[in-house]
N, C-alpha and C positions, 0 to 999 in steps of 0.2 A: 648226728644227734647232738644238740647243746647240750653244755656241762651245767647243773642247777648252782650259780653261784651261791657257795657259801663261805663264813670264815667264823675265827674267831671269837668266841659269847656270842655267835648268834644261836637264836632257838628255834627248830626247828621241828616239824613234824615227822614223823616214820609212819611208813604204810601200817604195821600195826602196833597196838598200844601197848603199855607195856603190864604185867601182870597187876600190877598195883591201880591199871585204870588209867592211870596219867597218858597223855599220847603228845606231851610237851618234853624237847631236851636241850637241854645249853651244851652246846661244844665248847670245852675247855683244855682238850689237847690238839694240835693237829701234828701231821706228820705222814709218815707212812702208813699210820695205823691212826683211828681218831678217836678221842673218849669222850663220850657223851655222859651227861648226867642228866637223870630223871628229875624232872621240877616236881614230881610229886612225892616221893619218897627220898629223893636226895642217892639213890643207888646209882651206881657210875657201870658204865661196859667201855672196853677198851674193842674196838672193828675196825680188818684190813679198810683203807678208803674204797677202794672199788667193791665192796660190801654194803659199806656205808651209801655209796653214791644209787647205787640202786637199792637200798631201805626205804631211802628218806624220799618221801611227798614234797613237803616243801618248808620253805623258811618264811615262819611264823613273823619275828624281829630282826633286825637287822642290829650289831652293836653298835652302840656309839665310838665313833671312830673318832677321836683328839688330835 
């Protein structure tokens, strides 16, 4: 099975939304563990990556990479 790339300030979707409604998040940590932020309410969760990797649907943006 392929890995869905993602990375850094990309925003992605998760299979479900979040209570606030919103079903947009910017990743702004990675690591072991990855924290996502709600673009709707700005509420942050920190998830193991293999949690994360099967949550998430798919990536929305891609960051600008410099």
């Amino acid at each position: 099975m392929a890995e869905k790339e993602f990375g850094l300030h990309d925003v992605v979707q998760m299979k479900k939304p979040h209570p606030c409604g919103e079903n947009r998040w910017k990743i702004i940590r990675m690591g072991m563990d990855i924290r996502i932020k709600c673009l709707g309410c700005n509420h942050s969760v920190m998830i193991p990556r293999k949690e994360f990797t099967k949550k998430m649907k798919k990536v929305l943006e891609k960051a600008e990479e410099s």
